[in-house]
C-alpha positions as a LaTeX table, in Angstrom:
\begin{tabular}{lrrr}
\hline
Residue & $x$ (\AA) & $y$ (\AA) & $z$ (\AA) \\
\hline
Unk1 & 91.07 & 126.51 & 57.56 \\
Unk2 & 93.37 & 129.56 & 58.17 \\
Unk3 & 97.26 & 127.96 & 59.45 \\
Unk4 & 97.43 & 130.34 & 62.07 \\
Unk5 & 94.10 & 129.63 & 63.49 \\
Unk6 & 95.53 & 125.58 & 62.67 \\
Unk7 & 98.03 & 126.06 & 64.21 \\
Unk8 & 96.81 & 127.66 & 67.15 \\
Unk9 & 93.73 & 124.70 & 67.56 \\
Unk10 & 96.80 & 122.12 & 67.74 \\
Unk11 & 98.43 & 124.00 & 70.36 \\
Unk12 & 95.67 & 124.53 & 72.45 \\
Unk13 & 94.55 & 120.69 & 71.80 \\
Unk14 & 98.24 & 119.49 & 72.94 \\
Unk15 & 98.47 & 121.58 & 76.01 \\
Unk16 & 95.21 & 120.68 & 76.98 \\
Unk17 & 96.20 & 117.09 & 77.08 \\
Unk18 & 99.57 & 117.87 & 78.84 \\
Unk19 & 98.24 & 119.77 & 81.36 \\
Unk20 & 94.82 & 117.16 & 82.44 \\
Unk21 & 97.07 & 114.07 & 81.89 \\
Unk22 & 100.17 & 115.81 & 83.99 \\
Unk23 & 97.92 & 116.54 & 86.77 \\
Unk24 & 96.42 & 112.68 & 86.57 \\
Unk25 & 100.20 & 111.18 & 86.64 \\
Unk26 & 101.19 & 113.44 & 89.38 \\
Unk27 & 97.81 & 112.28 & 91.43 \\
Unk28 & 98.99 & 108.64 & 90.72 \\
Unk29 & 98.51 & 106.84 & 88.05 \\
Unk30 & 100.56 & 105.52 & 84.87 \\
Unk31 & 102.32 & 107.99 & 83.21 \\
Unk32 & 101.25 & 106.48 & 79.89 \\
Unk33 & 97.70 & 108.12 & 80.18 \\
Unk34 & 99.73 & 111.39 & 79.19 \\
Unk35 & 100.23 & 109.75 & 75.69 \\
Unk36 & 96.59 & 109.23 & 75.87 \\
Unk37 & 95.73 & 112.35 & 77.08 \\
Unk38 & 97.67 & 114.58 & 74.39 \\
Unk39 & 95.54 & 112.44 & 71.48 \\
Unk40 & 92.21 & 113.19 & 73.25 \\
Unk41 & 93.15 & 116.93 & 74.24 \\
Unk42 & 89.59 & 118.55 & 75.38 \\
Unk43 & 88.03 & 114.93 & 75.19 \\
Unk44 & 90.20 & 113.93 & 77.92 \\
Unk45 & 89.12 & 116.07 & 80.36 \\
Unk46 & 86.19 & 114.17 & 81.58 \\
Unk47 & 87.79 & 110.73 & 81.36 \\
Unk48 & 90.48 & 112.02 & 83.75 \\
Unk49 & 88.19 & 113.48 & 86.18 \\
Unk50 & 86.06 & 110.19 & 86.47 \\
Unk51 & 89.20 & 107.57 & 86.95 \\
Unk52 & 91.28 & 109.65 & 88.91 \\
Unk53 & 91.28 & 108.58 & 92.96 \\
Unk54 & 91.03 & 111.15 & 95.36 \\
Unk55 & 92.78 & 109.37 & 98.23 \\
Unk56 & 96.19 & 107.05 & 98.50 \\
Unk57 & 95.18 & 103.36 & 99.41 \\
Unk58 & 96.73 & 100.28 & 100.55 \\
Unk59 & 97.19 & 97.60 & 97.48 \\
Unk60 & 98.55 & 94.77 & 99.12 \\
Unk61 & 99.49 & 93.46 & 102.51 \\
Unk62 & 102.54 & 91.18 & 103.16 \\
Unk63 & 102.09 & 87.64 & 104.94 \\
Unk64 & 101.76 & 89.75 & 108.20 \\
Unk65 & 99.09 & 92.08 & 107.41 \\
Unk66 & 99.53 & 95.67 & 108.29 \\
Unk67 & 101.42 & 96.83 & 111.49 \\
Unk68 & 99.04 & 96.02 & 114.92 \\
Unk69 & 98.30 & 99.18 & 117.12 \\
Unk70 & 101.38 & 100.79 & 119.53 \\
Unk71 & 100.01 & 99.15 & 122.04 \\
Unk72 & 99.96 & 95.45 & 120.57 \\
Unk73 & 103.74 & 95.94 & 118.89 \\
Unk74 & 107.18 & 96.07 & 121.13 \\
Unk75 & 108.42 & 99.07 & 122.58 \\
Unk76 & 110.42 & 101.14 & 120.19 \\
Unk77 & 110.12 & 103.25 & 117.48 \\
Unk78 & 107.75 & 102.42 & 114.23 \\
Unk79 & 109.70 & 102.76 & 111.46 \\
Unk80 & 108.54 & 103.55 & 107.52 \\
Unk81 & 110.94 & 102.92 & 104.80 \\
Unk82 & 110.03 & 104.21 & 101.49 \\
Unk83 & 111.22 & 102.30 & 98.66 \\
Unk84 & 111.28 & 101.60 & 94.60 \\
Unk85 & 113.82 & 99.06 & 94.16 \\
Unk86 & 116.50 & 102.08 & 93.12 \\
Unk87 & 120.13 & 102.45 & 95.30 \\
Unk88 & 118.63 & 105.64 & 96.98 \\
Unk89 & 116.01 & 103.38 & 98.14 \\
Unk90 & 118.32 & 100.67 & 99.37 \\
Unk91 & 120.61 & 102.79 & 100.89 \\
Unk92 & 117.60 & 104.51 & 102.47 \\
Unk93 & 116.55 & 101.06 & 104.36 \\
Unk94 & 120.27 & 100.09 & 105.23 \\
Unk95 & 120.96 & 103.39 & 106.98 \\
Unk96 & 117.48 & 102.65 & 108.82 \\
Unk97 & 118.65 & 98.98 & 109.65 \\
Unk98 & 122.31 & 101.08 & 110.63 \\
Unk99 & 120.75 & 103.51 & 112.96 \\
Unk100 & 117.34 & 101.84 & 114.82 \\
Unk101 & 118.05 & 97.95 & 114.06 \\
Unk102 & 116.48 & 95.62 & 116.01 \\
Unk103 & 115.70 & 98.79 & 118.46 \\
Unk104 & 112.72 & 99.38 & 116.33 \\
Unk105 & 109.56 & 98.48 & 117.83 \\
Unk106 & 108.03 & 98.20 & 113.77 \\
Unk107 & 109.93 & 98.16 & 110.98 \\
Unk108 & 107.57 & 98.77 & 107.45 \\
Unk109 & 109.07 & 98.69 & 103.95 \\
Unk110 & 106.38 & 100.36 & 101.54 \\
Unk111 & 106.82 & 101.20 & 97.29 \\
Unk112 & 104.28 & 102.58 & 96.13 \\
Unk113 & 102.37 & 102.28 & 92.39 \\
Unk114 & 100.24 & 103.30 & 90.30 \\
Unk115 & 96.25 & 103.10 & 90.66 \\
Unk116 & 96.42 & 101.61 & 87.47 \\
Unk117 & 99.12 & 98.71 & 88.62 \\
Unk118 & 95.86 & 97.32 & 90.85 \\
Unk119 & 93.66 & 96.77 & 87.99 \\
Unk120 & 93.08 & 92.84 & 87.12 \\
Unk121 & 94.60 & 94.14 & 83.25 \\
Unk122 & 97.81 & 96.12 & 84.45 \\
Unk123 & 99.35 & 94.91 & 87.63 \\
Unk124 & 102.76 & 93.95 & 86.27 \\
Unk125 & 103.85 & 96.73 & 88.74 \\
Unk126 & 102.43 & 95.15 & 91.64 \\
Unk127 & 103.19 & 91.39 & 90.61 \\
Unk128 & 106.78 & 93.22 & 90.63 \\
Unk129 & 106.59 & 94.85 & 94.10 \\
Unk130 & 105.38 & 92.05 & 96.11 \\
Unk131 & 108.27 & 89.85 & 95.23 \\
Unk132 & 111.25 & 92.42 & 95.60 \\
Unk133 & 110.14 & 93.33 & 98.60 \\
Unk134 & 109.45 & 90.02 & 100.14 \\
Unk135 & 113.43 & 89.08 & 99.19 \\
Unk136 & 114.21 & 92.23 & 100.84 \\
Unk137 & 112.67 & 91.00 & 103.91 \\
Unk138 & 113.98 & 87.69 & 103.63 \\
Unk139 & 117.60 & 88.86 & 103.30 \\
Unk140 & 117.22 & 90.70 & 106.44 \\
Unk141 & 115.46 & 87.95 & 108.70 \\
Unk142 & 117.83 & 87.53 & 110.52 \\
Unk143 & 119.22 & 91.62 & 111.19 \\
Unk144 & 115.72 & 92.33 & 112.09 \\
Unk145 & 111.58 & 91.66 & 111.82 \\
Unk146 & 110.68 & 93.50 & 108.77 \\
Unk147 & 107.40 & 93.61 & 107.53 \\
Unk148 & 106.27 & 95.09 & 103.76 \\
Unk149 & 103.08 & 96.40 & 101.98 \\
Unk150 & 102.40 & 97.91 & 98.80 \\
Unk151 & 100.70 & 101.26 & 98.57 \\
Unk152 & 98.76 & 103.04 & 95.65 \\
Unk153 & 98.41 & 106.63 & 94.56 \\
Unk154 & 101.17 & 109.39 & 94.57 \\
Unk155 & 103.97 & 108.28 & 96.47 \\
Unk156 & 104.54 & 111.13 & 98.32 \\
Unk157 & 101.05 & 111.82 & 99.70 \\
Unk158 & 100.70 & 107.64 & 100.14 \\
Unk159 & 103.53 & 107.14 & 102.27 \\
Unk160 & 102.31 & 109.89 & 104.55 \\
Unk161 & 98.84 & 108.76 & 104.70 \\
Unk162 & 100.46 & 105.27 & 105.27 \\
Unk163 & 102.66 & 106.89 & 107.71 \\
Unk164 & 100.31 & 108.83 & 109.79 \\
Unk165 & 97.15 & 106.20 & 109.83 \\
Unk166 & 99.71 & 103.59 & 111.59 \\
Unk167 & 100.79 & 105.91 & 113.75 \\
Unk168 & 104.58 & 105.49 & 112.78 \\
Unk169 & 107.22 & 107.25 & 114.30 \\
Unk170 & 109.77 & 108.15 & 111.80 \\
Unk171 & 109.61 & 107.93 & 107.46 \\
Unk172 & 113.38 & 107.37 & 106.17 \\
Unk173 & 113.63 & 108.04 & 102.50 \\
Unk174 & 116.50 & 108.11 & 99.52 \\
Unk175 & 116.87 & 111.58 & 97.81 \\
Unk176 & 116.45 & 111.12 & 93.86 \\
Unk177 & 118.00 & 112.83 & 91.30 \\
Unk178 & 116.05 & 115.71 & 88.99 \\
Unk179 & 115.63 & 113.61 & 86.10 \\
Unk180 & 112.43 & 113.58 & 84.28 \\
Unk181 & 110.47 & 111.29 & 86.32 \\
Unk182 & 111.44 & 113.64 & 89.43 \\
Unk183 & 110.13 & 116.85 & 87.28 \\
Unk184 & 106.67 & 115.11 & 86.47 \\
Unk185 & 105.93 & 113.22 & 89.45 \\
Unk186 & 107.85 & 115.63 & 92.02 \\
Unk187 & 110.18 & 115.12 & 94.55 \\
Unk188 & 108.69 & 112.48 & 96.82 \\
Unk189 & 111.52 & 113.53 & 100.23 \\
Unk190 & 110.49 & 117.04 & 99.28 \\
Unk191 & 106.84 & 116.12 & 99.66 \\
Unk192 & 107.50 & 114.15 & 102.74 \\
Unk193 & 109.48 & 116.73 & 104.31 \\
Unk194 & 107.24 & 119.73 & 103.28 \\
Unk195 & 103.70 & 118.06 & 104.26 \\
Unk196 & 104.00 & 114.92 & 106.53 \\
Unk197 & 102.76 & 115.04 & 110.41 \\
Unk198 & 105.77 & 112.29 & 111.13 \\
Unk199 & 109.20 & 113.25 & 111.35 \\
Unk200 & 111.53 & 112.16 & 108.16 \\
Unk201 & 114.56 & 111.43 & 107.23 \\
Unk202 & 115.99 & 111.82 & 104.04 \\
Unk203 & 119.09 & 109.74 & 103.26 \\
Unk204 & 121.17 & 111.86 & 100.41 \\
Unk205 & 122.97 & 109.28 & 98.01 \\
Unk206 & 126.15 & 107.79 & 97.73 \\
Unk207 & 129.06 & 110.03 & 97.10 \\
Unk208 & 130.69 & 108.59 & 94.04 \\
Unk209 & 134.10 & 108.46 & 93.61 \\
Unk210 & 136.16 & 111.53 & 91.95 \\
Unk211 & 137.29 & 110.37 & 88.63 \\
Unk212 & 141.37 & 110.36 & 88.69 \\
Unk213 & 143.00 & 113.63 & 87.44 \\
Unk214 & 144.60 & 112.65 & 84.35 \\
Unk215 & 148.43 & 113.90 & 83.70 \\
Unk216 & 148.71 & 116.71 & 82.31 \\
Unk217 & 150.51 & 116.24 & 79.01 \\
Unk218 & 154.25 & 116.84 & 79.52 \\
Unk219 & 155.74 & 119.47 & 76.97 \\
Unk220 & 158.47 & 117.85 & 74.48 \\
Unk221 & 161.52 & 119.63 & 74.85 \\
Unk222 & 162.77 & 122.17 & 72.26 \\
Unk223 & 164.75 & 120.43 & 70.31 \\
Unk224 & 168.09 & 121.83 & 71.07 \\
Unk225 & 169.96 & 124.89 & 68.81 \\
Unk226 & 172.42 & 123.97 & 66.28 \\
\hline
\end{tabular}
């Protein structure tokens, strides 16, 4: 075979791959299928189509089961707290706690994972979730009622689904940084802010402290003239 025309095969067989498993992470599930995906190339294309979900779901309740109707819940607003276990996250659900406290009528914590984290062969994810969120709740027993589910799909579009199906009031969020993850998968308060029905609030992070100026090195002294 020609190199050029080689060359050009690979490079159509890679981007392929990128592009089908790029558009199956950012729909929600494990970015590992992009590994996967830049093997198979073309081949890939009908795999993806026939495991990826159309619509966000719910993967697992907490001890109290989703939130009850408006009517059935105290008076106040119904509060959604997006979270993934990072500082933005927490300092997402403490400004929440600062702000509405035991005013809130509902107060959800959601993370959200993969479609792939439900299956009986890859829910390390979920068996991960479920705990850290129910020692969030714990810790804050006695601030306020806080109830916690796990969602599946694209975080973004499953909080809002999430959001708008329980007829919540507000969806506070962290902002994260543009790292990699945040380039692939897309900014999730973006999303929210740009698409959801329910009124959001993004919580920017922490200020960190200005590193101390160091002193500017002092000049010796000429040495004096003889």
């Amino acid at each position: 075979m020609d190199p050029t025309v080689a060359v050009v095969f690979v490079a159509v067989w890679v981007a392929v791959g990128l592009i089908t498993g790029g558009w199956m992470v950012r729909r929600g599930h494990d970015p590992r299928w992009l590994l996967i995906a830049v093997a198979l190339g073309p081949i890939f294309v009908p795999v993806a189509l026939e495991r990826v979900e159309r619509r966000p779901r719910l993967a697992g309740a907490g001890p109290d089961g989703i939130p009850a109707p408006r009517g059935q819940t105290p008076g106040g607003p119904r509060v959604l707290v997006g979270t993934d276990g990072s500082p933005e996250a927490e300092q997402a659900l403490r400004t929440a706690v600062g702000l509405l406290g035991a005013h809130c009528g509902v107060l959800v914590l959601a993370e959200v994972v993969s479609y792939d984290a439900t299956e009986a062969d890859t829910r390390a994810a979920l068996d991960a979730a479920r705990p850290r969120l129910a020692t969030t709740a714990t810790e804050l027993a006695d601030e306020i009622p806080l109830r916690f589910e796990v969602l599946a799909g694209p975080p973004g579009p499953a909080l809002r689904r999430f959001a708008e199906d329980q007829d919540m009031d507000l969806v506070v969020v962290g902002r994260r940084g543009r790292g990699l993850s945040a380039r692939l998968l897309g900014s999730v308060s973006a999303d929210l802010v740009q698409h959801s029905p329910v009124p959001v609030l993004v919580v920017e992070p922490a200020a960190r402290p200005a590193p101390a100026d160091t002193p500017r090195r002092q000049r010796s002294a000429p040495p004096p003239a003889r």
